[in-house]
N, C-alpha and C positions, 0 to 999 in steps of 0.2 A: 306769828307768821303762818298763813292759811295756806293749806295745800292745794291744790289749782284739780290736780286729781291725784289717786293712790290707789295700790295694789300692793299686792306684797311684793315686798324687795324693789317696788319705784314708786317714784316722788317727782312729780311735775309743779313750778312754781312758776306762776302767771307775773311776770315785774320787770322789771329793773336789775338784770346783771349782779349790778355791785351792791345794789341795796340787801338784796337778798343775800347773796356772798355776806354782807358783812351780818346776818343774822344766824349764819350754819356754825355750828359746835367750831372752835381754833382745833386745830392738828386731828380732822375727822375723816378727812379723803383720800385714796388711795391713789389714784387717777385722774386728774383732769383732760379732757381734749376740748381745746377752744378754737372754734373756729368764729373771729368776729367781724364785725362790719369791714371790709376790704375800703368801702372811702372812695368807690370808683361810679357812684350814679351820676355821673355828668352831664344828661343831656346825650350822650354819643349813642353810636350806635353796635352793633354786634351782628353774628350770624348765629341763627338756629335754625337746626332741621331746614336748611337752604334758606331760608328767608331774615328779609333783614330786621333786625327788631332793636328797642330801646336798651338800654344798657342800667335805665334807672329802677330799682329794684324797691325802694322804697323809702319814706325819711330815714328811716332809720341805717341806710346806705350813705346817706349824703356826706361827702365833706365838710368840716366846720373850721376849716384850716388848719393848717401842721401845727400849729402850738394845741389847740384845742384836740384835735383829734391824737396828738401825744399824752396829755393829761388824759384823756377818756382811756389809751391802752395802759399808763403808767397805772391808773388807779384802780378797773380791773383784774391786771396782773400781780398787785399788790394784794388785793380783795383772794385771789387764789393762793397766792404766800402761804395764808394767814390759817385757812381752811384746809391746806396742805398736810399731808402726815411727813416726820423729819425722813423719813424713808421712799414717801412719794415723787411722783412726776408729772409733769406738765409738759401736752405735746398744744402747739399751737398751730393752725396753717393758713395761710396767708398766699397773696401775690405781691409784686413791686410795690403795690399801694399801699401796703401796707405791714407787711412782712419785717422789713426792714425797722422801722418805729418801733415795732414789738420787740425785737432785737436788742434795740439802742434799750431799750425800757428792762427788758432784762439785763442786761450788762451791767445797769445801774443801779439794779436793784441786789447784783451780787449772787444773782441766782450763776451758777451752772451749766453752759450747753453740752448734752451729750452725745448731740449729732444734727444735722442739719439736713432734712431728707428732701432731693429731689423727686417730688411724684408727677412721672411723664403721662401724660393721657394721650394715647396713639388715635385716639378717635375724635380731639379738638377740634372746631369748630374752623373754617377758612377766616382770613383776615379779609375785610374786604375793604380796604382804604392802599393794599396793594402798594405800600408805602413803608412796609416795618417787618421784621420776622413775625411767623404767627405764634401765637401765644399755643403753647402748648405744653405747659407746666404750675404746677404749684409751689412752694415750698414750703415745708414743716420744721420747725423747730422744737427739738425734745432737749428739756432740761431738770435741771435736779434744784432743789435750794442750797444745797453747797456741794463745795468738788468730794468732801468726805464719806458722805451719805453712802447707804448702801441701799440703791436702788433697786428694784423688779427688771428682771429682762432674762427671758426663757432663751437663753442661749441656741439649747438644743432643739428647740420646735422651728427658731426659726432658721435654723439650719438644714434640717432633717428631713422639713416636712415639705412637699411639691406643691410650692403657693401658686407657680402659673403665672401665665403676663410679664415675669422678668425676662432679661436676657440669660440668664440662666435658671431653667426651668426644672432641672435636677436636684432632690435633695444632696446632703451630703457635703453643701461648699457654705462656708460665709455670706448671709445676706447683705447685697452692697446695701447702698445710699441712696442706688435710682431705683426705682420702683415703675415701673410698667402698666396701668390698673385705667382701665375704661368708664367714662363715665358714666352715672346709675344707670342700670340696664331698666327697660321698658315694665317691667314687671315690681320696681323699686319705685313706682311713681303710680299705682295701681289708685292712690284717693287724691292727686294729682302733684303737682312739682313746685318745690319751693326752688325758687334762684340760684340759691345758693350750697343745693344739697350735696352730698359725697357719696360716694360711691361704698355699697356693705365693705364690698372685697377690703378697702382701705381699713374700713373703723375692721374688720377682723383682725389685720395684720397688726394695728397699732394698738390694742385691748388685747391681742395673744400675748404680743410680744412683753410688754409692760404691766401686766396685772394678772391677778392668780383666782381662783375658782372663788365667791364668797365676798373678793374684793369692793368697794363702793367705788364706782367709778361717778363725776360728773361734768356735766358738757353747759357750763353758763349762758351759750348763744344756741340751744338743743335747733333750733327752725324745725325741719321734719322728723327729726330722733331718732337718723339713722344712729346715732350713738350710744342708743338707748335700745335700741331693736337687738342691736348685737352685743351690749350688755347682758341681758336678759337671755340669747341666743348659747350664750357662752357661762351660766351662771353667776356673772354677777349682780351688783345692786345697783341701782340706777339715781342720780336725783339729775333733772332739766331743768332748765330755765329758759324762757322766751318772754320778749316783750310784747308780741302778737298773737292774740287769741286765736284770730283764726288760724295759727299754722300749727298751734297744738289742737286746737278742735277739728280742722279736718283733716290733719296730715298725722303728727304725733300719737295724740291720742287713738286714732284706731288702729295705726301702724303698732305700738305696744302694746296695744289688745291682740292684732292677731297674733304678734310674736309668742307672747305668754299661754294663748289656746294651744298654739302648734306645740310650741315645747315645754312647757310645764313655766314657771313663774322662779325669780334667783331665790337667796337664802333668807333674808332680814325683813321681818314684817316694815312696812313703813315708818312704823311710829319709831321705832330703832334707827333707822337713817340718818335722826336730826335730833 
């Protein structure tokens, strides 16, 4: 298996999701965040920045029907099982379209849920078919591979420390469940915008929370790498995965180049990663 690009302490692999998955070391990662195809290019429509625009994002967005597009989440989420450390975690994020599949697919696979995060964005987009509430959430699903395990989760950082954008804005209290976090700000889209990108503020809160200094985290759907940016941002090790060159050619990969100039590069040479 060819690396797509490398640095120290990251690893970019140009494929196929699962194929690759099933090529990485069993019980090697620390961290997964998967964020994958939602299943919602329909043909519709959407608003951005006031204007009305397509909603189809790419084939690789498309629906292939509920049985098929269940097998495609059952068989990646298994593919991360496997490459799981027994002490690891897997955050997923999704919407209706797809959230829920992911769901039923963990449940059956025996994994773990350890919380179910509403992430609210106060700065969503209007509905414009003025026919339905506006869409103005996501949600994440964080799980374990069994209820026994003893997971990562920095308690006290995320209690302590003054994240911002919640409704409580104070350290000091328990982080709830809903999360407040604006989407990428102007400056997070600097070599231009993938579809489907997240917001820093989010990949910090869910890499504090659940992974520790050194950590390997990987993100098997990476699109712009914001998850890899703040891997790197935060010292740990990174590996990506996309099925589309050009979103690690011009989004990914120079976005992980500048991160590593600004703040220095994580702990594990490449060839260690895998």
């Amino acid at each position: 298996m060819k690396t797509y690009f490398k640095d120290i302490g990251v690893c970019l692999y140009l494929g196929d999701a699962i194929s690759v998955l099933n090529e990485l070391p069993e019980e090697s990662i620390d961290l997964i965040f998967a964020d994958p195809p939602y299943n919602l290019s329909n043909d519709g429509f959407t608003c951005h920045a006031g204007k009305r625009v397509s909603v189809n994002k790419g084939k690789w967005d498309k629906s292939r029907g509920l049985k098929e597009d269940f097998k495609f989440h059952d068989k990646w989420i298994r593919a991360c099982h496997r490459v799981l450390k027994p002490t690891g975690t897997l955050w997923i994020s999704g919407t209706y379209h797809s959230i829920y599949t992911c769901g039923f697919a963990l449940q059956q696979q025996g994994w773990h849920l350890i919380n179910d995060i509403c992430w609210f964005k106060p700065n969503a987009p209007p509905n414009l078919s003025c026919r339905m509430f506006t869409a103005s959430h996501e949600n994440l699903l964080w799980a374990k591979k069994t209820k026994k395990a003893k997971h990562t989760f920095n308690y006290d950082l995320m209690k302590n420390r003054d994240w911002g954008g919640d409704f409580i804005k104070k350290g000091g209290k328990q982080m709830r469940s809903v999360w407040a976090i604006n989407s990428p700000k102007s400056n997070e889209k600097k070599y231009g915008r993938h579809p489907t990108q997240k917001p820093r503020a989010l990949l910090e809160r869910i890499i504090s929370a659940s992974s520790n200094n050194g950590d390997i985290v990987l993100d098997p759907f990476c699109g712009s790498a914001t998850t890899g940016v703040v891997a790197v941002s935060n010292g740990r090790n990174f590996i990506g995965i996309d099925s589309e060159k050009k979103y690690l050619d011009d989004l990914a990969i120079p976005r992980i180049k500048d991160e590593i100039m600004s703040v220095g590069h994580a702990s594990l040479p490449c060839d260690n990663l895998v």
